[in-house]
PDB file of N, CA, C, O and CB in Angstrom:
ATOM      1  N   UNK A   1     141.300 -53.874 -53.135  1.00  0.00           N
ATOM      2  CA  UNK A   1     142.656 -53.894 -52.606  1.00  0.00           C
ATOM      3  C   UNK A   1     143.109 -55.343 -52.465  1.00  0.00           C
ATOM      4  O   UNK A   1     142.367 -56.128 -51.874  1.00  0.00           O
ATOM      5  CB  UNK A   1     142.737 -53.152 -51.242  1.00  0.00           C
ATOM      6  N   UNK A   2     144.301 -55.762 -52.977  1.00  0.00           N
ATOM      7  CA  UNK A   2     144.684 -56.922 -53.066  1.00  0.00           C
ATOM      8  C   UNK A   2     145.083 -57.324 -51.651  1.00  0.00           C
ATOM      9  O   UNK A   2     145.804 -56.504 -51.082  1.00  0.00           O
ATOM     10  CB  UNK A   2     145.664 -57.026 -54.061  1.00  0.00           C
ATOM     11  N   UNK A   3     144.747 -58.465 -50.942  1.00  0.00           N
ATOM     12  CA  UNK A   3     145.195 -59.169 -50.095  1.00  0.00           C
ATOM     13  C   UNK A   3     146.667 -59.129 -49.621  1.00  0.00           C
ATOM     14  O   UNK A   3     147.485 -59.401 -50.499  1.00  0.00           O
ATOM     15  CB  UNK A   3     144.868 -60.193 -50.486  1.00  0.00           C
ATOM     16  N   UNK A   4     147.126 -58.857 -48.466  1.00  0.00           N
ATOM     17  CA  UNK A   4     148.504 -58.653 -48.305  1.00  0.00           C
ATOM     18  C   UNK A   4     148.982 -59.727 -47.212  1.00  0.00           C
ATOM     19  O   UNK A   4     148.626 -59.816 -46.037  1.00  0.00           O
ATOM     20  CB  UNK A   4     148.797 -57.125 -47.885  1.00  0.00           C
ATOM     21  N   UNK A   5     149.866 -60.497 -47.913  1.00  0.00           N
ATOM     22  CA  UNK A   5     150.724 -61.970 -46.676  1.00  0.00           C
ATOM     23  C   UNK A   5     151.247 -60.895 -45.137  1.00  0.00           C
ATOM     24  O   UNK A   5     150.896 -61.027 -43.964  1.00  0.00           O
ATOM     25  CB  UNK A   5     153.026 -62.994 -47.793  1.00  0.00           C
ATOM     26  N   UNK A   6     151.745 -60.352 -45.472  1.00  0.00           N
ATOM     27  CA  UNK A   6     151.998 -59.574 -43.870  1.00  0.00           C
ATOM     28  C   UNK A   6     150.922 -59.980 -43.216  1.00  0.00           C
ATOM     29  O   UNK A   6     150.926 -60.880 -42.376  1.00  0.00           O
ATOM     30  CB  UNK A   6     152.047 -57.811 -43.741  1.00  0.00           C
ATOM     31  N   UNK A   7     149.873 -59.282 -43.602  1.00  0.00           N
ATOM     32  CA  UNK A   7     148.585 -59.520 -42.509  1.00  0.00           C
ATOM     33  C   UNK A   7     148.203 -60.372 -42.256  1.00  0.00           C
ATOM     34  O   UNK A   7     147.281 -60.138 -41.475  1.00  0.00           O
ATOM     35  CB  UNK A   7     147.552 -59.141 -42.611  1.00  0.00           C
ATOM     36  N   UNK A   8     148.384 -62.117 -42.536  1.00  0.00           N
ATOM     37  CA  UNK A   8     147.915 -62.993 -42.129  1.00  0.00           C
ATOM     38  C   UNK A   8     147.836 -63.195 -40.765  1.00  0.00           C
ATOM     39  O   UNK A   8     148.183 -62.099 -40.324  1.00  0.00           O
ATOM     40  CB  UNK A   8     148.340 -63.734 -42.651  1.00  0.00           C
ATOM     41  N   UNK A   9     147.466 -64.302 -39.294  1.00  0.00           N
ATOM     42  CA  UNK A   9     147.413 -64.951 -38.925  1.00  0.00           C
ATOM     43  C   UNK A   9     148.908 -65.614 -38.677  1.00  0.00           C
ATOM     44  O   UNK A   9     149.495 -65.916 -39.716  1.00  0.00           O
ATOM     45  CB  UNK A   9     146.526 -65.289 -39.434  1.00  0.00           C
ATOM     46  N   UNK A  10     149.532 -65.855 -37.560  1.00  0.00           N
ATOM     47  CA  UNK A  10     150.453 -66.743 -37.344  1.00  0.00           C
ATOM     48  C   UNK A  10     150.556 -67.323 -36.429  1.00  0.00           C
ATOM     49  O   UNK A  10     150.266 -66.697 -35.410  1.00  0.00           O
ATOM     50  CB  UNK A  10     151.321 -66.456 -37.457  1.00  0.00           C
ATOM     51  N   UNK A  11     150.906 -68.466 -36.284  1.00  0.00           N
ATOM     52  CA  UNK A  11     150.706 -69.513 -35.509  1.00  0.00           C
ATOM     53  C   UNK A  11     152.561 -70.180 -35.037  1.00  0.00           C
ATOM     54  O   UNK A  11     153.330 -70.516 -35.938  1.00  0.00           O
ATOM     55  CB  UNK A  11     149.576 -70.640 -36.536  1.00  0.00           C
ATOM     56  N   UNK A  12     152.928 -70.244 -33.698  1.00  0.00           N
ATOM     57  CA  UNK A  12     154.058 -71.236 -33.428  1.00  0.00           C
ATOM     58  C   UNK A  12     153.907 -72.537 -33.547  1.00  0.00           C
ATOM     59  O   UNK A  12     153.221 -72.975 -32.623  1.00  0.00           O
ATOM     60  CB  UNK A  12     154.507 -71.149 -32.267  1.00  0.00           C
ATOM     61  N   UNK A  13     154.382 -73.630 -34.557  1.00  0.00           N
ATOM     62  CA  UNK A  13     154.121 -75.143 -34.240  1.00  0.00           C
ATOM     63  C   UNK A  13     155.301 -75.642 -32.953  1.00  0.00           C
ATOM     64  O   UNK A  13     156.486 -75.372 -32.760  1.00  0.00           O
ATOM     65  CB  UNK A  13     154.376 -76.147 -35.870  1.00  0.00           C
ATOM     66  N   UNK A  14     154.381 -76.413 -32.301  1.00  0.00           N
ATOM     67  CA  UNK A  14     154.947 -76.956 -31.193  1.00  0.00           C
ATOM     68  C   UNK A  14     155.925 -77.950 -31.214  1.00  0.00           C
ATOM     69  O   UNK A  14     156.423 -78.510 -30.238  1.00  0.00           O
ATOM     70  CB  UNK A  14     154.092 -77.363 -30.534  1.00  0.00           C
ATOM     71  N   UNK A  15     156.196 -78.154 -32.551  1.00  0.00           N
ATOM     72  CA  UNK A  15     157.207 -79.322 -32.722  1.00  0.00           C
ATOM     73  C   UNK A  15     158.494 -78.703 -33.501  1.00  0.00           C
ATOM     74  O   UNK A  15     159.666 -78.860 -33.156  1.00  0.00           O
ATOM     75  CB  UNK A  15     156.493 -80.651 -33.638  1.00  0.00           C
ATOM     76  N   UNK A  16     158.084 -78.054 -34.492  1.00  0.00           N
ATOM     77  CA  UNK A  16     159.735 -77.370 -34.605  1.00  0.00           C
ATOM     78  C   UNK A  16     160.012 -75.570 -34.458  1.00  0.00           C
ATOM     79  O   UNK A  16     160.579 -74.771 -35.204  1.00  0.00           O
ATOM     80  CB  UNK A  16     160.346 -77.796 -36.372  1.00  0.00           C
ATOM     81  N   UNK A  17     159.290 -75.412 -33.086  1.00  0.00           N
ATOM     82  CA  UNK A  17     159.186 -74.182 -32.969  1.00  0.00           C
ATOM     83  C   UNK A  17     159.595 -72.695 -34.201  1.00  0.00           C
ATOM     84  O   UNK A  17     160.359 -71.736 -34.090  1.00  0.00           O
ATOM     85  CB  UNK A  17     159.892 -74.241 -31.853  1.00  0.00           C
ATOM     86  N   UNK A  18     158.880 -73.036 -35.041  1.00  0.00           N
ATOM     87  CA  UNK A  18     158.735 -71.999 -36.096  1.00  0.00           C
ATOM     88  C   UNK A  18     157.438 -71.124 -36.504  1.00  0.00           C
ATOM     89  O   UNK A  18     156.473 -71.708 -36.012  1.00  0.00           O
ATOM     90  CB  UNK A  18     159.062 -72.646 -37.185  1.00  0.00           C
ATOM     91  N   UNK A  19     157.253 -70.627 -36.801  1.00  0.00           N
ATOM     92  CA  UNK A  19     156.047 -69.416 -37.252  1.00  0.00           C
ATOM     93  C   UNK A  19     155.528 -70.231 -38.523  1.00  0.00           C
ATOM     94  O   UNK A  19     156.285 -70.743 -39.348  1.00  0.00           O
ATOM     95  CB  UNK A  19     156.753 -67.530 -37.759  1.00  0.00           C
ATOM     96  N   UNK A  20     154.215 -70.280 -38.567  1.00  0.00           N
ATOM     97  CA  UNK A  20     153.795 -70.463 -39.487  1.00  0.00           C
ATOM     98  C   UNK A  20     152.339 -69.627 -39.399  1.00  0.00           C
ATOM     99  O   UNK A  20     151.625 -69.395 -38.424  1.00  0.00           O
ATOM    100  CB  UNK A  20     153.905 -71.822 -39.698  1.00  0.00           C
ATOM    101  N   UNK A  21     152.180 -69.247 -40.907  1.00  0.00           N
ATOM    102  CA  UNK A  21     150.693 -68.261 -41.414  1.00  0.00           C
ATOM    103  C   UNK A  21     150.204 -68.664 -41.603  1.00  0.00           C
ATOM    104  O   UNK A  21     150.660 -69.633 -42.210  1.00  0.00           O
ATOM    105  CB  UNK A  21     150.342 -67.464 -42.231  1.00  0.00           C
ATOM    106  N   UNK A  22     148.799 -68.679 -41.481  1.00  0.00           N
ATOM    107  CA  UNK A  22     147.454 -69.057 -41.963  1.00  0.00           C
ATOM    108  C   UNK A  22     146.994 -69.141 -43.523  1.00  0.00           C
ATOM    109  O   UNK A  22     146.847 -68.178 -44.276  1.00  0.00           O
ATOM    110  CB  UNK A  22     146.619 -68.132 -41.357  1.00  0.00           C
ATOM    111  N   UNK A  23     146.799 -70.540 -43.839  1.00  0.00           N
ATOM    112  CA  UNK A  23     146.038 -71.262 -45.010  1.00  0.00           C
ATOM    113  C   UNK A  23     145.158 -71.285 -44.967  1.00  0.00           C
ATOM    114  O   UNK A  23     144.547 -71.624 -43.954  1.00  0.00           O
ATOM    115  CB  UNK A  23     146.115 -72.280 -45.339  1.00  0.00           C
ATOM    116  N   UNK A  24     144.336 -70.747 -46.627  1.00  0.00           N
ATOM    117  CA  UNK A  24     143.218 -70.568 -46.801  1.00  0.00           C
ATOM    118  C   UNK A  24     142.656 -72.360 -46.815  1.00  0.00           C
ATOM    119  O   UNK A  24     141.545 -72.591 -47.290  1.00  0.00           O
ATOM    120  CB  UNK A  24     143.070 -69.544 -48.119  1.00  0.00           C
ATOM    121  N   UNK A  25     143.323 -73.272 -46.389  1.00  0.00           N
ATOM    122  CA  UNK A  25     142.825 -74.152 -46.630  1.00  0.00           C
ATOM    123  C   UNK A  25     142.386 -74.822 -45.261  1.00  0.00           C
ATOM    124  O   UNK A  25     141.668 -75.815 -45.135  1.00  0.00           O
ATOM    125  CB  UNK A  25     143.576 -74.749 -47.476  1.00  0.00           C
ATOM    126  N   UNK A  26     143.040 -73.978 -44.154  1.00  0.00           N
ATOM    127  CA  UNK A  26     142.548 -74.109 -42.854  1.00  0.00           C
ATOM    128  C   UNK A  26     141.506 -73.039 -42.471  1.00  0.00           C
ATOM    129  O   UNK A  26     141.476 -72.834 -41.258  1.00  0.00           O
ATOM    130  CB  UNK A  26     143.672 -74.083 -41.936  1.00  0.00           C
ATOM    131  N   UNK A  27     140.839 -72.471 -43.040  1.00  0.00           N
ATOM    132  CA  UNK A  27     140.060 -71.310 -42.796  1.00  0.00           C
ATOM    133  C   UNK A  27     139.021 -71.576 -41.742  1.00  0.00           C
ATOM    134  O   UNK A  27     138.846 -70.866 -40.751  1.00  0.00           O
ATOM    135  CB  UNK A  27     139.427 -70.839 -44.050  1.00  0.00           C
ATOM    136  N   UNK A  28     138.154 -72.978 -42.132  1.00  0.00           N
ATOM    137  CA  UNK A  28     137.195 -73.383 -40.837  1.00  0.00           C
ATOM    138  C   UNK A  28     137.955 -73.568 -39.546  1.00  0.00           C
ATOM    139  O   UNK A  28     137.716 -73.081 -38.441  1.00  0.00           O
ATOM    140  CB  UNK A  28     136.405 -74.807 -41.081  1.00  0.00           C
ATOM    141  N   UNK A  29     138.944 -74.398 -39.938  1.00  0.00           N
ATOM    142  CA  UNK A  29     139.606 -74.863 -38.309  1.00  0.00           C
ATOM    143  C   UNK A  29     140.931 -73.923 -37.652  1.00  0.00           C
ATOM    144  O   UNK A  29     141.938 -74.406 -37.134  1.00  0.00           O
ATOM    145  CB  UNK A  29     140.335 -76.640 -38.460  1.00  0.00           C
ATOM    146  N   UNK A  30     140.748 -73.031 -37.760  1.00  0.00           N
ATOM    147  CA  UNK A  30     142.704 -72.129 -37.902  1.00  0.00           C
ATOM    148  C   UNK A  30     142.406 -72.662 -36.453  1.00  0.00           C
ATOM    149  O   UNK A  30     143.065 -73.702 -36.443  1.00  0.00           O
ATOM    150  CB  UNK A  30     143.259 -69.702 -38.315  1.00  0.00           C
ATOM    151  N   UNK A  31     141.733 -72.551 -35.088  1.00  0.00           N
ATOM    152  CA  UNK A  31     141.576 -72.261 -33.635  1.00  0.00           C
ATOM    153  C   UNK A  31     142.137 -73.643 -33.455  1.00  0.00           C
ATOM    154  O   UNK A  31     142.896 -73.727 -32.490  1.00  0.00           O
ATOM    155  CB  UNK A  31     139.984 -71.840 -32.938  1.00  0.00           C
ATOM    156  N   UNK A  32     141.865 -75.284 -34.477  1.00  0.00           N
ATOM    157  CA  UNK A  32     142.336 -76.136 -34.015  1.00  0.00           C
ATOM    158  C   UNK A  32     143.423 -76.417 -34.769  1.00  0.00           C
ATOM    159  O   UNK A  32     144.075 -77.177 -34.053  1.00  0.00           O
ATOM    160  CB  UNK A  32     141.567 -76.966 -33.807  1.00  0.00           C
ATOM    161  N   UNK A  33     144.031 -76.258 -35.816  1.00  0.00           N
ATOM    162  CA  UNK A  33     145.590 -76.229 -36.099  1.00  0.00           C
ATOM    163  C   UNK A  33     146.664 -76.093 -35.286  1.00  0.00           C
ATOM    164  O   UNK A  33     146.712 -74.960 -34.808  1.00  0.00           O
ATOM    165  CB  UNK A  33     145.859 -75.371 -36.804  1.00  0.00           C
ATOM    166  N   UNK A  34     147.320 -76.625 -35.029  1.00  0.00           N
ATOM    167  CA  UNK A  34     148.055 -77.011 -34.180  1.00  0.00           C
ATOM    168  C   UNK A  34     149.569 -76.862 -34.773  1.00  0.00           C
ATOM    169  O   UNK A  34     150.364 -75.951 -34.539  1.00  0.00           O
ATOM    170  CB  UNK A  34     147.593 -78.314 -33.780  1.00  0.00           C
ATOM    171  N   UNK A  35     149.715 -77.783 -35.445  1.00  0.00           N
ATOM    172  CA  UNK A  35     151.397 -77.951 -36.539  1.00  0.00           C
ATOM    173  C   UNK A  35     151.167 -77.194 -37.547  1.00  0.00           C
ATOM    174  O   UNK A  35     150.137 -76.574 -37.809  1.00  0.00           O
ATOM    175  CB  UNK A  35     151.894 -79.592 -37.335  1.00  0.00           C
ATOM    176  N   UNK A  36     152.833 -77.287 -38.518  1.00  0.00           N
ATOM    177  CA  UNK A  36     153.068 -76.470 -39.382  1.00  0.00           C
ATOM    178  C   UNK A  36     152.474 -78.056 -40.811  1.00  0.00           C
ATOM    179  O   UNK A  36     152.258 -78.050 -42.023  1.00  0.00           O
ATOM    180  CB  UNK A  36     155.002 -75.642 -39.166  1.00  0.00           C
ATOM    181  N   UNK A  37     152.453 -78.740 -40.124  1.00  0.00           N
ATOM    182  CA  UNK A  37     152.926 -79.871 -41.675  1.00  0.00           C
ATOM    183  C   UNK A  37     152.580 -81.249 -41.247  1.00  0.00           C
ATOM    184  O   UNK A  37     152.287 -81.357 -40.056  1.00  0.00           O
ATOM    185  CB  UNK A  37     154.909 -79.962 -42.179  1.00  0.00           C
ATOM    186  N   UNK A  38     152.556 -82.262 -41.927  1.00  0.00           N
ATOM    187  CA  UNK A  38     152.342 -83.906 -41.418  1.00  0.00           C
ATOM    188  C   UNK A  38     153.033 -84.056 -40.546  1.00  0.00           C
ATOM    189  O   UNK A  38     152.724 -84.359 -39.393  1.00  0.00           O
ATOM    190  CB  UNK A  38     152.638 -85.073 -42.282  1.00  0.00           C
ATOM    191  N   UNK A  39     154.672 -83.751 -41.241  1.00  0.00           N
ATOM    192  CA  UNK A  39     155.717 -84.588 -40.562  1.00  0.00           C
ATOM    193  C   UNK A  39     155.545 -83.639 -39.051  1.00  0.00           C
ATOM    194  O   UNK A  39     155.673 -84.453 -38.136  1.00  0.00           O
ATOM    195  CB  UNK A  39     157.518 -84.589 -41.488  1.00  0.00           C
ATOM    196  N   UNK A  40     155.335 -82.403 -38.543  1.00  0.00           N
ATOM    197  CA  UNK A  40     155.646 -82.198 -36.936  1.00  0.00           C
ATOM    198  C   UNK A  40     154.437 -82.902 -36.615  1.00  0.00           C
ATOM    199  O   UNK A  40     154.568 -83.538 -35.569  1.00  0.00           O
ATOM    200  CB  UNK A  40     155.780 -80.511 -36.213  1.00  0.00           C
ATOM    201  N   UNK A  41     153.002 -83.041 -37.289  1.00  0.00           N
ATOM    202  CA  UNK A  41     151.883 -83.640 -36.240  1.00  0.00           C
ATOM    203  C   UNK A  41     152.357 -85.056 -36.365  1.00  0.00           C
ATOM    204  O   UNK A  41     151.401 -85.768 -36.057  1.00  0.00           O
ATOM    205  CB  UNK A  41     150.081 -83.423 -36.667  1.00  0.00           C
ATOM    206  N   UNK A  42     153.210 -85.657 -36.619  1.00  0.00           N
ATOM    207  CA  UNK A  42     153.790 -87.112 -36.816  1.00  0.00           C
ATOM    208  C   UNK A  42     155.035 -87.414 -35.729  1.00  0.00           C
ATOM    209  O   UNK A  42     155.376 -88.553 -35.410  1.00  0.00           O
ATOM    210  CB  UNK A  42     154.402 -87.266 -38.469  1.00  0.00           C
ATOM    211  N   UNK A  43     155.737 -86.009 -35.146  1.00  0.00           N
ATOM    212  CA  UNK A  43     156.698 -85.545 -34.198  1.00  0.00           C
ATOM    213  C   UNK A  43     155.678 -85.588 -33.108  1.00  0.00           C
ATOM    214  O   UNK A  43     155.877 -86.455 -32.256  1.00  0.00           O
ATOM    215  CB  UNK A  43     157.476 -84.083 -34.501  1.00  0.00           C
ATOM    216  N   UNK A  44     155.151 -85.208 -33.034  1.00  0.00           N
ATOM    217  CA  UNK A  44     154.164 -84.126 -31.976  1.00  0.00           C
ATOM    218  C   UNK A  44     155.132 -83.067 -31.488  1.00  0.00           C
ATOM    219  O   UNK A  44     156.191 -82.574 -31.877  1.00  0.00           O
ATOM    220  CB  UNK A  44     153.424 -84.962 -30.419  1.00  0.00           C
ATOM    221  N   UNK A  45     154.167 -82.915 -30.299  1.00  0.00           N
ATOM    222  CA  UNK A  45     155.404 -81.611 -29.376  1.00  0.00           C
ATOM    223  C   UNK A  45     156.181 -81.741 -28.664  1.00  0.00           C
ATOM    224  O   UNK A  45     156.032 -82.452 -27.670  1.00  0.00           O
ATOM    225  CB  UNK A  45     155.075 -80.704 -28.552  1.00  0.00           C
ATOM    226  N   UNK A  46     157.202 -81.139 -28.916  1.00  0.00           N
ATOM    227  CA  UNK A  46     158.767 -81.123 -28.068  1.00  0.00           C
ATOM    228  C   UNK A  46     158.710 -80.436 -26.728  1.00  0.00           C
ATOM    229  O   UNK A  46     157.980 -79.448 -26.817  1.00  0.00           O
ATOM    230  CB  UNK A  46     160.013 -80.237 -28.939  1.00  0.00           C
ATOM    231  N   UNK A  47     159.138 -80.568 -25.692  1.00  0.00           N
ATOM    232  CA  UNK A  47     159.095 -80.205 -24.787  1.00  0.00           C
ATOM    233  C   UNK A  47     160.256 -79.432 -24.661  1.00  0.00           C
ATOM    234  O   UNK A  47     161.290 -80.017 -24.982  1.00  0.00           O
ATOM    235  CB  UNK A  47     158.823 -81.031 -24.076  1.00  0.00           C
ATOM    236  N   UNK A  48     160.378 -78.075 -24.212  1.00  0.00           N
ATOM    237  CA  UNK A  48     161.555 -76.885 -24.086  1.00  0.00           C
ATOM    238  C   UNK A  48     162.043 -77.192 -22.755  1.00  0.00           C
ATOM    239  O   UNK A  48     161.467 -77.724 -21.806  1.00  0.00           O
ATOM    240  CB  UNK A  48     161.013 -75.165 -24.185  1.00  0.00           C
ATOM    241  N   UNK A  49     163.750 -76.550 -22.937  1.00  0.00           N
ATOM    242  CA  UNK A  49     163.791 -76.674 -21.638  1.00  0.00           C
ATOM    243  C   UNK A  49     163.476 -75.416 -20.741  1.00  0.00           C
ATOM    244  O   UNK A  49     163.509 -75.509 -19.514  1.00  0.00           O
ATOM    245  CB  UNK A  49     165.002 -77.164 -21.393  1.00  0.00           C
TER     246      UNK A  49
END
């Protein structure tokens, strides 16, 4: 059965509050991923009001 994107893993990045899914290229670390991309871990996190 082929792999289905629905079922991934999703994660909120703290810097431009958006959803992002899980990369097979984060597979060891998904628990420490944090951002969606360079540029938000280069933002860091925004504080809400």
């Amino acid at each position: 059965m082929a792999h289905h994107k629905l079922t991934l893993p999703t994660k909120i990045c703290p810097s431009c509050q958006r959803p992002f899914a899980w990369r097979k290229k984060w597979a060891r670390d998904w628990d420490k991923v944090k951002f969606c991309s360079d540029r938000c871990r280069g933002v860091g996190e925004t504080e809400r009001p």
